[in-house]
C-alpha positions as CSV (number, residue, x, y, z in Angstrom):
1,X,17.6,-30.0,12.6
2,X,16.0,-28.5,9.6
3,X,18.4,-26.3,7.2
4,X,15.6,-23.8,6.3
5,X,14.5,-22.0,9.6
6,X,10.7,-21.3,10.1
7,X,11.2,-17.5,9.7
8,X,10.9,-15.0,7.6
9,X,13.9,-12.3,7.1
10,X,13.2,-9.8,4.7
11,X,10.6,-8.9,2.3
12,X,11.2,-7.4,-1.3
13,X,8.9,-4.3,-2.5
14,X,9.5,-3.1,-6.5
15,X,9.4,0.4,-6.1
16,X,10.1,3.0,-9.1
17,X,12.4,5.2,-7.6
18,X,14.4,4.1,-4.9
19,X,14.9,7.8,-3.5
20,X,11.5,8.4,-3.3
21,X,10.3,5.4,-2.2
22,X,13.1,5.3,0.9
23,X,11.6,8.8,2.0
24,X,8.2,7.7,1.4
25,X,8.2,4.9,3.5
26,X,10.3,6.8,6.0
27,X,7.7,9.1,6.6
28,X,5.1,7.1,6.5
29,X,6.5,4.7,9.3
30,X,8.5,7.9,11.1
31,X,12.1,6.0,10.6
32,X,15.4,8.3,9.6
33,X,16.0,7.7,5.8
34,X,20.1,8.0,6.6
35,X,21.3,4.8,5.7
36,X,22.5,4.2,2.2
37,X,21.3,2.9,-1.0
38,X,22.7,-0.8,-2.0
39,X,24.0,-1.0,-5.7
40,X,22.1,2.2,-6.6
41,X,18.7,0.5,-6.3
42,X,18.2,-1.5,-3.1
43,X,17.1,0.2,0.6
44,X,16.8,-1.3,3.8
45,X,14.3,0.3,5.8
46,X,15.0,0.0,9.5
47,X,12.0,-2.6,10.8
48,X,11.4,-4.5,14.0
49,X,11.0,-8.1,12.8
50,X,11.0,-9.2,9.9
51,X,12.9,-6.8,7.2
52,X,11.6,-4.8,4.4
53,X,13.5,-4.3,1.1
54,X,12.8,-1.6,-1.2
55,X,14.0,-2.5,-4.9
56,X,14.2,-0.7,-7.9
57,X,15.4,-3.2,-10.3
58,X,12.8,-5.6,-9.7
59,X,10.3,-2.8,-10.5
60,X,7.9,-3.3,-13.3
61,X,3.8,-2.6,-13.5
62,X,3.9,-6.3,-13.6
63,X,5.8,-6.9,-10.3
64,X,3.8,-4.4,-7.8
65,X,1.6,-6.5,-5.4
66,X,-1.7,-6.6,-6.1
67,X,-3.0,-8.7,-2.9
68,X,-1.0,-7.5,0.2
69,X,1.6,-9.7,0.8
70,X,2.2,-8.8,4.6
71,X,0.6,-6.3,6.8
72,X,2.4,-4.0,8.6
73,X,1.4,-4.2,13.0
74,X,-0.6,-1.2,14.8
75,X,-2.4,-1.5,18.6
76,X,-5.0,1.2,17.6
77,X,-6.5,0.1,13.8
78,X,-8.7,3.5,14.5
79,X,-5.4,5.6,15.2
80,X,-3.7,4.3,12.2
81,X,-6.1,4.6,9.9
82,X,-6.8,8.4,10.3
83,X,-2.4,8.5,10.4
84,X,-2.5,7.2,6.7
85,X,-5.6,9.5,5.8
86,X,-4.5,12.8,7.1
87,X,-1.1,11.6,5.2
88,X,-3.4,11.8,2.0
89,X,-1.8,8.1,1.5
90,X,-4.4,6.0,-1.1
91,X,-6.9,4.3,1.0
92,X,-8.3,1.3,-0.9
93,X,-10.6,-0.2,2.0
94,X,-12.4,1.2,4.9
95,X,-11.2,-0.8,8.0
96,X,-12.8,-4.1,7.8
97,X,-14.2,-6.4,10.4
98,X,-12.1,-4.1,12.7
99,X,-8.6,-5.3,12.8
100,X,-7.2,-4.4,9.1
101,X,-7.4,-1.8,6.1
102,X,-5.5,-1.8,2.9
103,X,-3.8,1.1,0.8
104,X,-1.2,1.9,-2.1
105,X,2.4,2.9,-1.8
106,X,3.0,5.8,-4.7
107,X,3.9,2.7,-6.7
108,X,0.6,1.1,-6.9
109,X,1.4,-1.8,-4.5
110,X,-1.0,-2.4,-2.1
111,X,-0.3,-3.1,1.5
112,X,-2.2,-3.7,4.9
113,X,-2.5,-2.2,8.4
114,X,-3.7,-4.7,10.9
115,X,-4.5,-4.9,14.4
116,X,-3.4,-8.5,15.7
């Protein structure tokens, strides 16, 4: 029996502002932004899976992610793309090889949609 199990439970995202980001994200992946903020800078979004932590403290132009560090699921890459652009979210690739595209949270970090 190994004392580190071979799953992932959360991920951390430096955002600037933690209101903002919470109701960003909440949009952007249609989950209610009703749960509270942790310490006055950390926000659990409500996933399936593995978790997503939205942290203002670790913040800095520094920390963002500059190569995607997970990918966030869809069944329809097609559908999901034209979601994110009639969101007006920042599209940084066109979908690629079919399965994945990459954009920017309002903080700069950039993030994937894939079709698995």
């Amino acid at each position: 029996m190994h004392p580190i199990l071979n799953q992932i439970g959360t991920t951390f995202i430096p955002v600037k502002n933690i209101e903002q980001a919470r109701d960003w994200y909440c949009d952007l992946l249609g989950v209610p932004n009703d749960e509270e903020i942790t310490a006055g800078h950390l926000y659990i979004l409500p996933m399936q899976g593995t978790g997503i932590v939205l942290d203002s403290k670790i913040y800095s132009k520094e920390a963002i992610y500059k190569i995607p560090a997970f990918h966030f699921d869809t069944t329809d890459i097609k559908a999901a793309y034209e979601y994110m652009r009639q969101k007006d979210v920042d599209i940084v690739s066109k979908i690629e090889h079919d399965h994945w595209f990459t954009f920017k949270d309002p903080d700069g970090n950039l993030l994937m949609v894939c079709e698995c």
